[in-house]
Residue, then its C-alpha position, 0 to 999 in steps of 0.5 A: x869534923x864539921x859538916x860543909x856549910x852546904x849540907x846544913x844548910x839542906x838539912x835544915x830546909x829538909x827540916x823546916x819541909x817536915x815541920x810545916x807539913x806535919x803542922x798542915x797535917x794536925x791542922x786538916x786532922x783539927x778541922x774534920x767537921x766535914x769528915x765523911x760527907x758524900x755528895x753527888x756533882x750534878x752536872x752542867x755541862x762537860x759531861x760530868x760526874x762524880x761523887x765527892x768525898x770529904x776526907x778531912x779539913x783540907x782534901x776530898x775525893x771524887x769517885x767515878x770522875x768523868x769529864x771531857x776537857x775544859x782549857x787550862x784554866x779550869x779550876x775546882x773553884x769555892x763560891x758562895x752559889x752557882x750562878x753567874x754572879x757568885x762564880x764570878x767572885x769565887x776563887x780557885x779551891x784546888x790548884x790542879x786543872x781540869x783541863x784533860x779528859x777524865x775517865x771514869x776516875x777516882x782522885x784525891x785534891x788538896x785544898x789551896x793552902x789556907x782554905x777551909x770547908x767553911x769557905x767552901x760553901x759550894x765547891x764546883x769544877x769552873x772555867x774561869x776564862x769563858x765563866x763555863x761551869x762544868x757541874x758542883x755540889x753543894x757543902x752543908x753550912x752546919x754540919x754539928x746537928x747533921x749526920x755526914x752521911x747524909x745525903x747533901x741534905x744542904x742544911x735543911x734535908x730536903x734535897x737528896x744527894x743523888x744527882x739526877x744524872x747519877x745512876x748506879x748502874x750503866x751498859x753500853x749499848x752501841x759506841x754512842x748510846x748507854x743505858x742507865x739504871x738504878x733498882x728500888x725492888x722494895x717500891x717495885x720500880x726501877x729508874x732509867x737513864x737513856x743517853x745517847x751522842x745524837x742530834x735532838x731530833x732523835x729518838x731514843x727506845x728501850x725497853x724489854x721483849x717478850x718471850x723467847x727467841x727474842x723478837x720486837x713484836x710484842x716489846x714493850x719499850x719506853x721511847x724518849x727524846x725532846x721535843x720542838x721547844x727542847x722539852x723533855x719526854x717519855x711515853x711508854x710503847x708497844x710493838x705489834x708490827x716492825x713499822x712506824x705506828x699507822x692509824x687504822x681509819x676503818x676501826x680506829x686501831x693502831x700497828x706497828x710501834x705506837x704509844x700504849x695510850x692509842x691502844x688502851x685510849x678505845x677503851x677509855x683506859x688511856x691514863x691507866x696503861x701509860x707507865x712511864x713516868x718523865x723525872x728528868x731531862x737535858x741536852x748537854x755537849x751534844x749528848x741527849x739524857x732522859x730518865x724515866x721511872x717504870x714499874x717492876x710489875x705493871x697493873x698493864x697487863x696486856x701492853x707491859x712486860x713484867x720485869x724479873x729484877x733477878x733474872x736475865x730478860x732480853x732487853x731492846x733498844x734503837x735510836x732514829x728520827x723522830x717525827x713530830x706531832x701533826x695534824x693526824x697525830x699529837x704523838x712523838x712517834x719514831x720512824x725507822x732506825x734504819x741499820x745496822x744492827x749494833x749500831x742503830x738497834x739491837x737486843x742485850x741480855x740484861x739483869x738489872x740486879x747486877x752492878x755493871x759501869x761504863x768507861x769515860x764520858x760520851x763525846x759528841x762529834x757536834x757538841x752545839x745545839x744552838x740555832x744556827x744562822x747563816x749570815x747573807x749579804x744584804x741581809x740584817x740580822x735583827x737583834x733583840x734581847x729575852x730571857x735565857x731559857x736555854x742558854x749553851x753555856x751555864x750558868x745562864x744570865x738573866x737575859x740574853x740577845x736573840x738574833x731573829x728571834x733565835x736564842x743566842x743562835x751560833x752565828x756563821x759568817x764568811x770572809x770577805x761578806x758584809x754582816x748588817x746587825x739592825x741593833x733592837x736590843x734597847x739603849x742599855x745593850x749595846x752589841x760588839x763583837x770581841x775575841x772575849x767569850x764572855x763579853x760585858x767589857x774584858x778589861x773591867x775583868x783585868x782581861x784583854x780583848x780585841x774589838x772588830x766592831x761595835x761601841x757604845x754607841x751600837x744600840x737601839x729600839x725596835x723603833x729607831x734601831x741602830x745598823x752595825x755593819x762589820x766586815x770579816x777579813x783575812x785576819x778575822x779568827x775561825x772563832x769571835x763572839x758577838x756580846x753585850x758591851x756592858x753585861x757579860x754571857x749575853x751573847x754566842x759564837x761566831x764562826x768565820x768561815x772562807x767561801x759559800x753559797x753567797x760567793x757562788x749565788x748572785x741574790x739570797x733572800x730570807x723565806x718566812x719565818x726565817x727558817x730557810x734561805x733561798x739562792x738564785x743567778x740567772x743564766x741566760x735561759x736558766x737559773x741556778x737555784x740552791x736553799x738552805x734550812x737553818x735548823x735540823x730536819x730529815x728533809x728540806x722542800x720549797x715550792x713555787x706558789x701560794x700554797x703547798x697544794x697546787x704547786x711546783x716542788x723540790x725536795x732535798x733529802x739524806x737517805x738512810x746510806x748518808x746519799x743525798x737526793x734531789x727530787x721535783x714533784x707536783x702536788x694536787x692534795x693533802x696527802x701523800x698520794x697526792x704528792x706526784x714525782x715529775x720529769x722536769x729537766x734538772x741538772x747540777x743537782x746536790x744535796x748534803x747536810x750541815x750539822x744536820x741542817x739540809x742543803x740543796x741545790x739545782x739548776x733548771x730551765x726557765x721554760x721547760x722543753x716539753x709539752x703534754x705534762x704537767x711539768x711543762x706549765x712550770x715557767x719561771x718569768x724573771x719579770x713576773x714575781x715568784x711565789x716561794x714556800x717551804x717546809x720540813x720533815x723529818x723523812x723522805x724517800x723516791x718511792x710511794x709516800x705516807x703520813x710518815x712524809x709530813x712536814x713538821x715545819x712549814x711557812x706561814x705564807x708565800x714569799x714574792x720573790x723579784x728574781x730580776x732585782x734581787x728583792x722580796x717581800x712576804x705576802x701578806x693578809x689583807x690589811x684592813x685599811x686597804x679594805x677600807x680603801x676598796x670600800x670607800x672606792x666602791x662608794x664612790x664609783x659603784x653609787x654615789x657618781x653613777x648616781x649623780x650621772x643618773x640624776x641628771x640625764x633622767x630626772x629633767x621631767x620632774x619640776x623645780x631643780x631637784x635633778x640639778x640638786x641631787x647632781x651636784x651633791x652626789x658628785x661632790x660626795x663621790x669626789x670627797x669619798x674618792x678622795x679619802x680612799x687614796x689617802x688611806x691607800x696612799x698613808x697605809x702604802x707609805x707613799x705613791x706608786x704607779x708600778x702596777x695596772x690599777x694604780x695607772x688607770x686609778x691616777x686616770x679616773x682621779x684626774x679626770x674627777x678632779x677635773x669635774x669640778x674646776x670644769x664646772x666652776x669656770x662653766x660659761x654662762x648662757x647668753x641673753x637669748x636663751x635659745x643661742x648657745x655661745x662656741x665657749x659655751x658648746x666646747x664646754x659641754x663637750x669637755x665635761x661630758x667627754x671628761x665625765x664619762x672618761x672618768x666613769x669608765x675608768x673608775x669602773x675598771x680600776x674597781x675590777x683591776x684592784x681586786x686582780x691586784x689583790x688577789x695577786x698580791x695577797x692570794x685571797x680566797x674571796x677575790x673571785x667571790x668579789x669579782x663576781x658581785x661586782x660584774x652583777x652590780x655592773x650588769x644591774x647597773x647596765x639594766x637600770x640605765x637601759x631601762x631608764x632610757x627607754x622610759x625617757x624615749x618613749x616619754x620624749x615621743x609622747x611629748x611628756x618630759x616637756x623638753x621638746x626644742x628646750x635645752x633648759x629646765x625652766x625660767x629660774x635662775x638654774x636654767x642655765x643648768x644643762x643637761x650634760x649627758x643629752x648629746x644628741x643635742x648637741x646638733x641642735x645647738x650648733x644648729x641654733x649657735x649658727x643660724x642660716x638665712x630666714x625667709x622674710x615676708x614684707x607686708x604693705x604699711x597700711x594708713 
């Protein structure tokens, strides 16, 4: 009987199925050129790890595979490299995802069908949707003169295959902190990886005790971390004390955990006990990893414990805040760990010849290690364009957009609050925020996008830059990117969020240098005041004044329990016994963290109710502008503080902050053409026009019209000079403004020299009868003496209400060294006159000037010069403008 037509025609496709994989089988057997290569992945980003394996034409295996998860498109993708550019026109290599956390796994893939190993020349594990590249390895080109087994040599041999994240041995040591290691007993040296899930500003210790029971005092450790500039570091420590390290100022000693290099650097040995040597670093998916290589047997022994590579030997470890390198040490040094034990620190039996592993990746609670910035109202964001020297999201571009002055910041703004971009990335940038996460134009990707703002047209230079203004809304998602238009992976993340300091505080102002934010409403006789930093630290302090020395400061902080704390404190000095805690009447007071960014806020009268301390002088006056400053640290605490308390961060100069109107400007140096302002002005009212005045009140007796001369040539100058200071003030002010007390009295003394000279153009001559002056000629007088001596008295204040201006507004240290010149100059001045009178005087009374009943100098032509500054003859020419009735004698016509 004839099978069913139905069961043949199974039968044939179970056949054919057979047939073709048998064939793809002798193909991958044919094509083994690759066979037994082994290489490490070196890692990326996503925590991975692995070995890779070639197995034959067509399958690999990846040993000891860790990686946390990447979205559904992630792929093992072919590549001729691993930059951007390459990734971007590979292809998929497996066809199975990589879109599960793996775990310390060993599995085999297939190649796509129709893939070989010559066109996989790098095989990567790559996220195509967001250009995310995990980690790769890279696959000999000619493999005919190489041994498989060698390691990755890439062709030429001069690379090695062990990744330099890539240890043979692992222990952990508490939930988010591993330790490393591979052993090299025959070059006495052993390599260590410390990892940890922490943020950057922590430490990370390790190292070994000595003697028994085991005990920090003694512990010779290796400390590690990264520094401000996200460089990596390792420096090798010694215990003597369960404390910070503390510089002894008697005999230049050390205690407590302090570098090797302090202890051995009295005896100029420095470079000789350091033992620790930095081999690499990174800061990947919120996990920190530094490895270091240390001998086994150190020539240091004296601060260095010898490692038995056979035996057990008690290990040591901690991880806490780093404080940063000050003025009082250019040290990395770690503060305390704090507890518990466990968890913060601990001690292991260790013997590093053993092969032990540790499970899975390490994931970090906050994977982003990006500057973050906070979008305000009112507030631009500049945005500029500079090279990618740690962009979050390998592999990097050539440039990317900086976003005040923050590489590729993580961008967070709230619903409902205009967001100002002043675009100053250059014309071939233009910015727009797109739902895209790799940005340049989605649809020359065959990818879709959705734009909320910016074109073609959302581009500028620093000197014409463009402003975009976008508006979130209700709509927008959690999650958007600002990115170039035309080039892709330029920019970052934004997150939307509902609500926040800007909907609970009326004003917000940037303080310098971009690094905090300062929030302020009036109520009433109080003010609600609220600062937030935008970056990590331990402790976040403003300060009301110019400097930190000799103002009024707040200071929030987290303690080691997780509580936050607000504290108000006076400070006298530079030290820490000169930070004094006050008593000021505080309330609403909150301190918490944000992804390790301090945010505080408190509310305080304007006008403390107190008297008899120093707190009580602290008045806010909204009408007056308030000078705030701020710094950051990486410790605090309530009780007596230390060096230990130093900031690590702090602002250049004050901002002055218009608390009635909402606005600021930062404090600035004194600009040299307002120097060239005050100069010129002291010019003009502090000698040329005094001098011109001098001239003609006390130069009559000489012959000729020198006096006549001399006055009008000094003032005319003083006039000119004067005139070239406002306008140096005026171009360098951009404009007039008559807001302050200097500028007002300023406008007086210019206006009354400006008259001077229209007065004496129109002067009225005398008439024929030299000895009878006319009523016009008489108000004359009076006006341009009146008019002058105005103009002089303002002059000399305004000289005296500039530099109060100045030291206002710029905080100069010389202003009061200024001040005083300037009173002596006056005083001088004030003599010289004095005495200048008195010779006149005394020459009057001896009839030596030749003036007696004279009003003019001589018979020339300049006669009919005056002596303006003479007032008291001016009686006498009223007299004479009026004569009264004469007595007339008659004498008897002869003849």
């Amino acid at each position: 009987m004839a099978p069913p037509p139905r069961l043949a025609i199974l039968l044939l496709c179970i056949f054919f199925s057979l047939a073709a994989a048998a064939a793809a089988a002798e193909g991958c057997g044919r094509n083994t050129s690759l066979e037994g290569y082994e290489a490490d992945l070196r890692m990326s980003q996503h925590q991975l790890r692995g070995r890779v394996a070639v197995l034959d034409g067509c399958s690999f295996r990846v040993s000891g595979l860790d990686l946390l998860a990447g979205s559904s498109s992630a792929r093992w993708w072919r590549a001729q490299g691993a930059d951007l550019e390459s990734l971007s026109r590979g292809s998929p290599a497996a066809a199975d995802p990589l879109n599960r956390t793996f775990a310390s796994e060993s599995l085999v893939f297939r190649l796509l069908p129709g893939l070989s190993w010559p066109l996989v020349p790098f095989l990567a594990a790559f996220d195509p949707l967001t250009s995310s590249l995990f980690g790769f390895v890279r696959l000999p080109s000619n493999t005919s003169d190489s041994d498989p087994t060698d390691s990755d040599s890439g062709g030429d041999g001069s690379s090695s295959s062990a990744a330099p994240t890539m240890l043979a041995s692992c222990a952990q040591l508490s939930p988010r902190f591993r330790v490393r290691w591979t052993l090299n007993e025959s070059a006495n040296a052993i390599d260590v990886g410390l990892e940890a899930a922490v943020g950057s500003e922590f430490y990370m210790a390790f190292g070994w005790a000595a003697g028994k029971p085991a005990s920090m005092i003694g512990a010779d450790v290796a400390v590690v971390g990264f520094t401000e500039d996200g460089l990596p570091f390792a420096e090798d420590y010694f215990v003597t004390k369960r404390s910070e390290c503390v510089l002894r100022g008697a005999d230049g000693g050390a205690e407590g955990v302090c570098p090797d290099t302090i202890y051995g650097g009295r005896n100029g040995t420095a470079a000789e006990v350091n033992n620790t040597r930095l081999v690499y670093g990174h800061r990947r998916d919120g996990v920190s990893f530094v490895r270091f290589s240390r001998p086994l047997v150190s020539p240091d022994k004296k601060y260095d414990v010898q490692v038995n590579a056979t035996k057990n030997m008690t290990v040591i470890w901690a991880i806490g805040l780093l404080r940063p390198p000050d003025s009082l040490s250019p040290y990395y040094l770690p503060l305390n760990h704090g507890v518990p034990a466990g968890t913060a620190f601990g001690f292991l039996e260790l013997n590093v010849s053993e092969t032990t592993s540790c499970h899975g990746p390490l994931d970090a609670d906050d994977k982003e290690d990006q500057g973050r910035i906070t979008a305000e109202r009112q507030t631009p964001l500049v945005v500029t364009v500079g090279p990618a020297m740690h962009y979050p999201n390998p592999p990097n571009p050539d440039k990317v957009l900086y976003i005040n002055k923050k590489e590729a910041p993580l961008l967070k703004v709230e619903r409902g609050v205009p967001v100002t971009f002043s675009v100053e990335a250059g014309h071939d940038v233009p910015l727009y925020i797109t739902s895209d996460a790799v940005g340049g134009n989605a649809t020359s990707r065959n990818m879709s996008e959705i734009i909320y703002a910016g074109d073609s047209k959302s581009e500028g230079v620093p000197a014409t830059p463009t402003e975009l203004v976008w508006l979130p809304d209700r709509n927008t998602p959690d999650l958007v990117y600002y990115q170039s238009l035309y080039d892709p992976k330029m920019g970052w993340k934004i997150q939307v969020v509902d609500g926040g300091l800007s909907d609970m505080y009326n004003n917000s102002v940037l303080l310098d240098d971009q690094q905090v934010t300062f929030f302020w409403t009036l109520s009433g006789d109080s003010i609600n005041i609220a600062a937030r930093g935008e970056k990590k630290s331990g402790y976040l302090a403003i300060g009301f004044g110019t400097a930190m020395v000799n103002s009024y400061a707040y200071v929030g902080w987290i303690d080691g329990d997780g509580r936050g704390h607000v504290g108000s404190y006076w400070i006298d000095g530079k030290d820490g016994m000169s930070v004094h805690e006050t008593h000021e009447n505080i309330t609403y007071k909150r301190c918490r963290s944000e992804n390790g960014a301090i945010v505080f806020e408190f509310t305080r009268p304007l006008t403390p109710s107190c008297s008899g301390r120093v707190e009580c002088k602290n008045i806010i006056d909204p009408s007056t502008p308030l000078k705030v400053i701020w710094a950051m640290g990486s410790q605090w605490s309530s009780g007596r503080l230390s060096v230990n308390n130093m900031h690590s961060a702090t602002s250049n100069r004050p901002v002055r902050i218009l608390l009635l109107s909402g606005l600021a400007e930062a404090v600035q140096d004194l600009r040299p053409v307002l120097a060239v302002h005050g100069f010129m002005m002291f010019v003009a009212w502090g000698l040329l026009l005094p001098g011109g005045i001098v001239a003609a009140r006390y130069l009559k007796h000489l012959k000729g019209d020198l006096w006549f001369q001399a006055h009008t040539y000094l003032q005319y100058s003083g006039v000119a000079v004067m005139f070239l200071g406002v306008l140096f003030a005026v171009a360098e002010l951009r404009g007039f403004s008559f807001k302050s007390t200097h500028a007002k009295i300023g406008l007086l003394a210019f206006t009354f020299t400006s008259v001077q000279p229209i007065n004496a153009y129109l002067r009225p001559h005398r008439a024929e009868n030299r000895e009878i002056l006319s009523r016009k000629r008489v108000i004359w007088e009076y006006l341009h003496v009146f008019t002058g001596r105005t103009a002089l008295v303002a002059g000399a204040t305004a000289l005296f209400t500039g530099l109060q201006h100045l030291g206002h507004r710029y905080g100069s240290k010389t202003i009061k060294g200024l001040t005083c010149g300037l009173v002596l100059w006056v005083v001088s001045g004030v003599l010289v006159v004095v005495y200048l009178e008195y010779i006149k005087v005394k020459r009057r009374r001896d009839g030596a000037d030749g003036l007696t009943h004279k009003w003019v100098l001589g018979n020339t032509e300049e006669d009919d010069s005056v002596d303006l500054l003479q007032s008291d003859r001016f009686a006498s020419k009223m007299k004479s403008s009026f004569p009264g009735p004469e007595e007339v004698q008659l004498e008897p016509l002869k003849g």
